[in-house]
N, C-alpha and C positions, 0 to 999 in steps of 0.2 A: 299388731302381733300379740298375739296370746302371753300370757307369763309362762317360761317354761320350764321343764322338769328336770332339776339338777340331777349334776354329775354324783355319785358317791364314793365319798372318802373316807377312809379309816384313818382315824390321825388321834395317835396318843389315847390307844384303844376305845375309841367310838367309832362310831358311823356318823358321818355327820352330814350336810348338804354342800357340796361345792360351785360355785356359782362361778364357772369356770370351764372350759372347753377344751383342757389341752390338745385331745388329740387333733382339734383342727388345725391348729397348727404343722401337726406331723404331713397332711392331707395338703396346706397350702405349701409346704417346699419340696411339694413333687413327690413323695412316698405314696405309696399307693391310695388311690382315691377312689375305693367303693362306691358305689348307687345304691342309697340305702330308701328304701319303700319309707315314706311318710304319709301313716291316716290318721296323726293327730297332731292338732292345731298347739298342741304344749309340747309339742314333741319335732320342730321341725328338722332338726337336725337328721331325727330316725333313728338315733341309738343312745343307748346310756350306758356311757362307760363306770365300770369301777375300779376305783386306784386307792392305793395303801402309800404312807410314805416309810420307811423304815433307814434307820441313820441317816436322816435327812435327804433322803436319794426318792424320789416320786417313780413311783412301776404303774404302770397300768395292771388290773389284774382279772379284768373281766370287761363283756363286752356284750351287749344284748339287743338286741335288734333285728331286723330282717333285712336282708340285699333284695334290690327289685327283681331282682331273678328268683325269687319266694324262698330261696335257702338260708338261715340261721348267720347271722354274724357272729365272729367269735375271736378270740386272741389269735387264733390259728387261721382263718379265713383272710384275716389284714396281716398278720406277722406270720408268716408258715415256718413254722419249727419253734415255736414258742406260744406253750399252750398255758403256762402257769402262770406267768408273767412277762411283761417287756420294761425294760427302763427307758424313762422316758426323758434321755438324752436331749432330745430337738427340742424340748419345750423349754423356753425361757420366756420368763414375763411373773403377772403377779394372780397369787389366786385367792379369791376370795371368799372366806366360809362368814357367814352370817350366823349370827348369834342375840339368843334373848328375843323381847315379844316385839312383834311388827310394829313399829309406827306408822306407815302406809305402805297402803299395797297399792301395788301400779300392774297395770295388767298389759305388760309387754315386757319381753325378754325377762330379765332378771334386775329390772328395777325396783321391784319393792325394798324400802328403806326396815331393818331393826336395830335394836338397841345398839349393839357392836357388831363391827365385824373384826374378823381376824383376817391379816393379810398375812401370806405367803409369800415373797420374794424370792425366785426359784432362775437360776443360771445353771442350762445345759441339765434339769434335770436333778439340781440339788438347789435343797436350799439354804441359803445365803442371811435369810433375816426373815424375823418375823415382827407384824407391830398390831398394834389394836385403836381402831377408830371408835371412838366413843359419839352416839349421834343423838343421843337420847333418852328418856325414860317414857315407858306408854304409860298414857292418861288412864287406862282404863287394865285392871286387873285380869278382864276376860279378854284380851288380847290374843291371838295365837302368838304362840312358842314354837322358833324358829323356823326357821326356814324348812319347811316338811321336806323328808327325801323320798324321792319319788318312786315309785313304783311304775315300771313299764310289763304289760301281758302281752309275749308273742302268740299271736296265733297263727296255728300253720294254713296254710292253702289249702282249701279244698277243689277235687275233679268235679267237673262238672256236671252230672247227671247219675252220680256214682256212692249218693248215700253218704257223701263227706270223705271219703276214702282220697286220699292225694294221690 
């Protein structure tokens, strides 16, 4: 399995990388379970979600990917009547943001090791605690810095015989 392309988080005004999947969890206790098109090997899941936490309350607030049916995923395609945000109630567990330069990289899911990570501890959707694991310092100054956030490009469908016209 390929290393793959994190979630993105706003926390404590950045952007940062979250190495962390809440919404599958919403998917595995029966909430709606889209088929989302996967053509990249950093990308199996098929979407990148993006979440803000604000008063310690985690929203999902974006959503981007395609459905195998060639249509746009979006807040409103999995949540209908909620286009700006969802609160993300059903997830409880811990999330992980990585921080500082790589000490190795492992090229499957999101096992690359950096300096710290920060862990989130989130019940029903708030969080509860936060701590910092200290794993490190890189040997080497040319190091990458942190955990890049990734960048996902939909592209739409094209007709078949039709000049790229869907």
């Amino acid at each position: 399995m390929t290393a793959q392309i994190a979630e993105k988080l706003r926390y404590q005004g950045e952007d940062v990388a979250m190495c962390t999947n809440p919404l599958s969890h919403y998917f595995a206790m029966g909430g709606t379970n889209p088929r989302f098109e996967s053509n990249c090997t950093a990308l199996w899941r098929g979407y990148v979600g993006s979440w803000e936490i604000i008063d310690d309350r985690l929203y999902l607030i974006g959503l981007n990917g395609t459905l195998e049916d060639g249509t746009d995923a979006s807040l409103a395609t999995i949540f209908p009547g909620f286009s700006d945000r969802v609160f993300a109630h059903w997830y409880s567990g811990t999330i992980r943001l990585p921080q500082g330069k790589q000490l190795e990289y492992v090229h499957m899911g999101y096992g690359s090791t950096f300096e710290r990570d920060l862990f989130l501890d989130v019940e029903r959707g708030v969080v509860v605690a936060t701590r910092v694991q200290h794993n490190g310092v890189a040997e080497s100054d040319g190091a990458p810095e942190g955990y890049e956030v990734g960048a996902m490009t939909v592209f739409p469908r094209t007709g078949k015989g039709d000049g790229g016209a869907a």
